[in-house]
Every structure is written in C-alpha cells, then in structure tokens.
C-alpha positions as CSV (number, residue, x, y, z in Angstrom):
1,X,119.7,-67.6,159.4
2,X,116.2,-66.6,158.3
3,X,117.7,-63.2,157.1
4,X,119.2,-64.5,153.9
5,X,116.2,-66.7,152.9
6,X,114.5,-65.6,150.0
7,X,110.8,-64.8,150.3
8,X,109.7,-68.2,148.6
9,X,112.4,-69.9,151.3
10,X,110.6,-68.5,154.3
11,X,106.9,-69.3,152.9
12,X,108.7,-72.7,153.0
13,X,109.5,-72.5,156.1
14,X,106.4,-71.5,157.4
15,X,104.2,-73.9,155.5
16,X,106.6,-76.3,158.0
17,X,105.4,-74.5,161.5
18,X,108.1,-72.5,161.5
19,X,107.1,-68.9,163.6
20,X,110.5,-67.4,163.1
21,X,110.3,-67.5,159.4
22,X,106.9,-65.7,159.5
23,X,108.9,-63.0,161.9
24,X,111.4,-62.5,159.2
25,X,108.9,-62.1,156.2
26,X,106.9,-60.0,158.6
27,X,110.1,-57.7,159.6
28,X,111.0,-57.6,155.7
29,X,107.6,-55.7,154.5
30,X,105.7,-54.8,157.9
31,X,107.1,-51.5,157.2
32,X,106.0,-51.3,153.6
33,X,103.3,-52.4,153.4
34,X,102.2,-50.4,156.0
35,X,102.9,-47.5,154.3
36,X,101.2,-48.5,151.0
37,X,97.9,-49.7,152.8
38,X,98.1,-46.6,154.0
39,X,98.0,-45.1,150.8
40,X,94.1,-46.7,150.5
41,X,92.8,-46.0,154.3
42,X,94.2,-43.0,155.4
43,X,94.8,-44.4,158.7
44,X,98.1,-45.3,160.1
45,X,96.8,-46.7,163.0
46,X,93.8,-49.0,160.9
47,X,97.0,-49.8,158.2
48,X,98.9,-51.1,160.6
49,X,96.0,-54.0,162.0
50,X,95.1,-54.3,158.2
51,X,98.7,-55.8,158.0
52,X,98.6,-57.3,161.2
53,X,95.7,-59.2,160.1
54,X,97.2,-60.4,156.7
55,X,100.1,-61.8,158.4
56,X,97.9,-63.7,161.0
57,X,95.9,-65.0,157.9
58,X,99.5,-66.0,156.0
59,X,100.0,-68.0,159.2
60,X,96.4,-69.3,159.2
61,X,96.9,-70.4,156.0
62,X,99.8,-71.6,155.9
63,X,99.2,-75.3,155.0
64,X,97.4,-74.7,151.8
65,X,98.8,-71.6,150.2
66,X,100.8,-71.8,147.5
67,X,102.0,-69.1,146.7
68,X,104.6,-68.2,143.7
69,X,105.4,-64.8,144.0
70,X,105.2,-63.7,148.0
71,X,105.9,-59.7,147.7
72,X,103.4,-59.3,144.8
73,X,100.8,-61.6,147.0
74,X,101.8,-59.8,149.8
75,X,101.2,-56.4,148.6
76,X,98.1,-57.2,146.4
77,X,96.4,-59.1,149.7
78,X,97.1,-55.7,151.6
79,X,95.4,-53.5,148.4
80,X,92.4,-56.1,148.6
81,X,91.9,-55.9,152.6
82,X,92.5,-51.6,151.8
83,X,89.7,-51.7,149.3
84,X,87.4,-54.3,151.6
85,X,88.2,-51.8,154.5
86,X,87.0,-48.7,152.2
87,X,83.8,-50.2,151.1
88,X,83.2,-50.6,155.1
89,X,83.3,-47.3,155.3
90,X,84.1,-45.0,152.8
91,X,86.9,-42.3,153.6
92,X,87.7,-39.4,151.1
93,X,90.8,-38.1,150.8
94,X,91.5,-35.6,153.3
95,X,95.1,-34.2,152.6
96,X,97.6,-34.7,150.6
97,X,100.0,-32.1,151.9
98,X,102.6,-35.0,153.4
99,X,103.1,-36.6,149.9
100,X,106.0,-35.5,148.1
101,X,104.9,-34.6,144.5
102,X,108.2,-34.8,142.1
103,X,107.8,-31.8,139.5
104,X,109.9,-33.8,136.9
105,X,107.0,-36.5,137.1
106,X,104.5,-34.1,136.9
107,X,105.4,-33.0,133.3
108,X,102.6,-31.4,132.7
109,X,102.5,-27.4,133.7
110,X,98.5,-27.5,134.1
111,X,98.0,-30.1,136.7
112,X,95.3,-30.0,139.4
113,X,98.3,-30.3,142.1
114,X,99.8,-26.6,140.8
115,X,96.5,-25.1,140.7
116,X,96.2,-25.5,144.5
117,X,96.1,-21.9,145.4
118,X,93.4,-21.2,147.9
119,X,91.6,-23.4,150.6
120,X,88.6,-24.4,148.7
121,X,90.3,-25.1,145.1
122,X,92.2,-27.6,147.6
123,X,89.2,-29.5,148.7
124,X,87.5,-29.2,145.5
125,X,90.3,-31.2,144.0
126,X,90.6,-33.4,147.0
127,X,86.7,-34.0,146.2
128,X,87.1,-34.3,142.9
129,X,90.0,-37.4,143.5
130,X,87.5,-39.1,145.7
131,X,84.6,-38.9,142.9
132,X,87.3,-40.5,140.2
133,X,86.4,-44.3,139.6
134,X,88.0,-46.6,141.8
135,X,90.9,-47.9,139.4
136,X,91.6,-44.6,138.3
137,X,92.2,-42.9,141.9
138,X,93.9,-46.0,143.2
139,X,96.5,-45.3,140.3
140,X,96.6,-41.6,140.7
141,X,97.2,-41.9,144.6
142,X,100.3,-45.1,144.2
143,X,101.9,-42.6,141.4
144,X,101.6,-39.2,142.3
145,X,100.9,-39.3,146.3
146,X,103.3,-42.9,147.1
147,X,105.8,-41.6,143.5
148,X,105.5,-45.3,142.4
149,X,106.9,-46.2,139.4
150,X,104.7,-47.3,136.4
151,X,106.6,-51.2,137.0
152,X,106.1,-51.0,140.6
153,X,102.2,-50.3,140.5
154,X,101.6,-52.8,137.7
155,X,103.5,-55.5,140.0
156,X,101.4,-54.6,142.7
157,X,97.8,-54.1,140.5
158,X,98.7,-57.5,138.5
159,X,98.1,-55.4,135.4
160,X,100.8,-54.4,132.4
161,X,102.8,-51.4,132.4
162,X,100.7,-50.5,129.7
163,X,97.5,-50.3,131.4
164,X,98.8,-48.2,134.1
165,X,99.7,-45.7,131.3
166,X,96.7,-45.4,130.2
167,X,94.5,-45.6,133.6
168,X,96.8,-42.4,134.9
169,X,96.3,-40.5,131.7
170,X,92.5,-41.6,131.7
171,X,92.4,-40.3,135.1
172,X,94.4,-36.8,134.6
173,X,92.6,-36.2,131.8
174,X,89.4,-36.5,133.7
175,X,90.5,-34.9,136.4
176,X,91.4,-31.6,133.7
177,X,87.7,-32.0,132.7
178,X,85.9,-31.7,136.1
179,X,88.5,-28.7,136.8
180,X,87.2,-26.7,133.0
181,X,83.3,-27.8,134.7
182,X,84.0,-26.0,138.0
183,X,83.3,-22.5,138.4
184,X,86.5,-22.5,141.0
185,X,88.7,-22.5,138.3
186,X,89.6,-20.6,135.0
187,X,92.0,-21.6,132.0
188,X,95.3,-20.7,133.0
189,X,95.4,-21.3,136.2
C-alpha cells in the first residue's frame, strides 16, 4: 500500500505515527542518498549513519515538520549533515579514480582530469579540489565525480540553474589558474 504513496502521502502518514510509511520513504532514497552524502564525506560507512540519523530525526520530528517538497528536503538535510560532518573534521579528497568522468561533459580538451598523468600531478589536483571554496568544490564534485545534471544539483543546492553555471565555470576556471601557478604543470599538457 505504502509503495504507491507519493512522497508528500507518506510524510502524511508519518506525521500520523505511522512506522511503515517512514520504512517506505526510507527504502525509496536510503540508497540515494547514501550515495550522494557520500559524495561530501568520503565514507561509506559514516554516509550511511549520516542518513540513518536524518531519518531518525524525520521521525523525531515528525509532528511539526512541514514539509512541501520531501526529496529536495531530504537530500538538502543530508548535504547539510555532510557539510556539519566536514567541519567536524575536515577530509580532503583522496581519490577520485571510482567516479566515472563522461568525456562528452567534459568538453573542454584542457581539463585538470586529462592532465592526470603521473602520481603527484594526481594529488596536486586532488589538493588543489580540496583548497577550492566550499560552494565551488561542492559543485565540481555533484557534476563531474556524481555526473549530476545542472537541474538535479540546483534542486538539491536550492539554487537556479543558472548559478550552477556559473559556480562550475568559476570553479574550472580557477582550477585552470592554480594548474598555470604550479611548477607540476606546463601549457599543453
């Protein structure tokens, strides 16, 4: 029965004690949103009680929320608790060699992801992604590590299309300008 509620149905549901429709909506994005907490913490093992933990609050809480849009909350409550568990401790990016990087999205031919020929251009640009501001590598990360689209990641952010535009460019093209800085790496590369 709970299968073919919608989202907003089974926050209904549970907002009236019921612990089966809270199964459902956790069955329906446990999976997910593991994944893209994941994205933030680098841990499978800590993105999986991160998620945990926001569905025990959603339950917690279930009296007073109010909530309109339940995958957007969903999924910007688990980038919040990523970001709270990062400024806990701070984790840099340590590989990025399970992603799948789509050339056709990468359209440019002089990206920091083709230039990864040896072992410490690698973890240069791995430290130079962690040294990006925080908007800026979150949007980097969802687009080229998760390949999100520009709608998903403004649906998840809460910001336009448009912004995400311009935060990846912004990014890439800061990300060109550390890699012309760095003795690592020449022009044509």
């Amino acid at each position: 029965m709970h299968l073919s509620l919608t989202d907003e149905a089974l926050m209904e549901q549970i907002r009236n004690n019921d612990t089966q429709a809270l199964e459902a909506l956790f069955n329906r994005y446990y999976k997910q949103l593991c994944q893209f907490c994941a994205v933030y913490i680098k841990d499978d093992a800590l993105a999986e009680e991160v998620i945990a933990n926001l569905f025990i609050k959603v339950w917690d809480n279930r009296a007073e929320a109010r909530i309109l849009n339940v995958k957007n909350y969903l999924f910007t409550a688990a980038k919040n608790l990523s970001l709270n568990q990062l400024q806990k401790k701070k984790e840099p990016v340590h590989s990025i060699e399970g992603a799948t990087i789509c050339t056709s999205v990468l359209q440019d031919t002089n990206t920091p992801f083709k230039i990864l020929s040896g072992r410490e251009s690698y973890n240069e640009i791995l430290s130079l992604i962690d040294s990006l501001p925080q908007g800026q590598r979150q949007v980097l990360l969802m687009s080229r590590v998760d390949d999100m689209c520009k709608h998903q990641i403004a649906g998840i952010l809460g910001i336009s299309v448009r912004t995400v535009e311009t935060t990846l460019y912004q990014s890439i093209k800061k990300l060109r300008e550390m890699l012309k800085g760095s003795p690592n790496f020449t022009a044509g590369t």
